[in-house]
C-alpha positions as CSV (number, residue, x, y, z in Angstrom):
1,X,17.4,-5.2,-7.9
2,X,15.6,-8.3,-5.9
3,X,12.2,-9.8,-6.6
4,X,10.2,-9.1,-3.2
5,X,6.9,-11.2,-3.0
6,X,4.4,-9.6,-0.6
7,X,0.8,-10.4,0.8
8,X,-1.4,-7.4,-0.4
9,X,-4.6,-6.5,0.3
10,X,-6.7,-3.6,-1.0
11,X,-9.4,-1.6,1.4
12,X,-12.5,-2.7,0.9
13,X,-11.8,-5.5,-1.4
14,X,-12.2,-9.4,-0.2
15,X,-9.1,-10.8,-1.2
16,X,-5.6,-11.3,-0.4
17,X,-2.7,-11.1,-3.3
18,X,0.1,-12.0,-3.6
19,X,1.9,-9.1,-5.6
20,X,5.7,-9.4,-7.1
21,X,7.7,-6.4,-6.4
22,X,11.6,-5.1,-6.8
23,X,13.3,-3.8,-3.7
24,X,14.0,-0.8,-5.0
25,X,10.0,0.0,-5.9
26,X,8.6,3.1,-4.3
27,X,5.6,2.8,-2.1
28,X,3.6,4.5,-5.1
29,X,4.8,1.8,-7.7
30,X,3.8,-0.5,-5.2
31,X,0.4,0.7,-4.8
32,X,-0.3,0.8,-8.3
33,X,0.6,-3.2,-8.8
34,X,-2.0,-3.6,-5.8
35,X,-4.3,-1.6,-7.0
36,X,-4.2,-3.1,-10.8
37,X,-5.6,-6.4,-9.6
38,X,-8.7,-5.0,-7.9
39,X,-9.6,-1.1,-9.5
40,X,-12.1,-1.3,-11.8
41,X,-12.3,-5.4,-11.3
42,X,-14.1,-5.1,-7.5
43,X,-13.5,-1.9,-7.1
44,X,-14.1,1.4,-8.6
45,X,-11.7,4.3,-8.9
46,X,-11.5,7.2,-7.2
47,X,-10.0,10.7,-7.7
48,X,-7.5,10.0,-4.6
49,X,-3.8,8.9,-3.9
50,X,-3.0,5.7,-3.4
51,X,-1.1,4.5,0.1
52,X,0.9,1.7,1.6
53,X,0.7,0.7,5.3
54,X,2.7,-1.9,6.8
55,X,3.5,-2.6,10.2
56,X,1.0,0.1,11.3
57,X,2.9,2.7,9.7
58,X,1.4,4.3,6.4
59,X,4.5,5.0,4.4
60,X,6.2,7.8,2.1
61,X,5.1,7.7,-1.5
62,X,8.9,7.9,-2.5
63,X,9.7,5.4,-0.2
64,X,10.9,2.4,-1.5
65,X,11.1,-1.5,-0.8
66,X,14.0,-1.9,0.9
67,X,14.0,1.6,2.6
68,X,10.9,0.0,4.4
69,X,12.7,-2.9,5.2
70,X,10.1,-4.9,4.0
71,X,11.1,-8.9,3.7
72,X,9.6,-11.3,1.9
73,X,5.9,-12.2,2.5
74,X,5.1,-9.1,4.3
75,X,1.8,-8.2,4.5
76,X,1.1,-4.7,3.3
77,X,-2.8,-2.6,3.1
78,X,-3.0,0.0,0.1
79,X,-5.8,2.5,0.2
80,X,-7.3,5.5,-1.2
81,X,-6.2,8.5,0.8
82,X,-8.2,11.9,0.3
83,X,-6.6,13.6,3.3
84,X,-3.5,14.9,1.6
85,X,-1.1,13.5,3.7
86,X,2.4,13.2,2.6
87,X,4.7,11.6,5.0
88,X,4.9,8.4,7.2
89,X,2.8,8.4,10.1
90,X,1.6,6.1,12.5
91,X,-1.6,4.5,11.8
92,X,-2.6,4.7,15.5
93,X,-2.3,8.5,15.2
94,X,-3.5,8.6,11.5
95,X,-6.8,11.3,11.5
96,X,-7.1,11.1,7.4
97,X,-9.7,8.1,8.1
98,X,-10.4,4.2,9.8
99,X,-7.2,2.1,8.6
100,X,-9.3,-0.9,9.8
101,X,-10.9,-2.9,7.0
């Protein structure tokens, strides 16, 4: 178990955090310490799952840290995702919605 810092932004929110994660995190754990710093702060909630995209690729709930190869200081996008999708995909063939911010 490492301590993995990594640039975070939310959708739709202005800033850019730095969020403290453990390699062995899932890419839903990891959402949710994103998405404590800005839901219900800048943000509101919504009645959708959370997701992780990094390095265009919009990752596997269960997925974790190290799985994603993900080293420190990587930059990462979590998001509210109504389309259902459940596994990795590539965010240039992604159709649940704009990945841009």
């Amino acid at each position: 178990m490492a301590t993995v810092p990594l640039q975070a932004a939310f959708r739709g929110d202005f800033a850019t955090l730095l969020v403290l994660v453990d390699d062995e995190d899932t890419m839903e754990v990891v959402a949710q310490k994103v998405a404590y710093h800005v839901i219900g702060r800048r943000l509101p909630p919504q009645d959708a799952s959370l997701r992780v995209q990094h390095n265009g690729l919009v990752l596997l709930p269960d997925q974790t840290v190290a799985q994603a190869v993900m080293p420190s200081m990587s930059f990462v996008e979590v998001f509210y995702d109504a389309s259902g999708y459940d596994t990795a995909v590539d965010s240039g063939n992604y159709s649940g919605g704009s990945l841009g911010r």
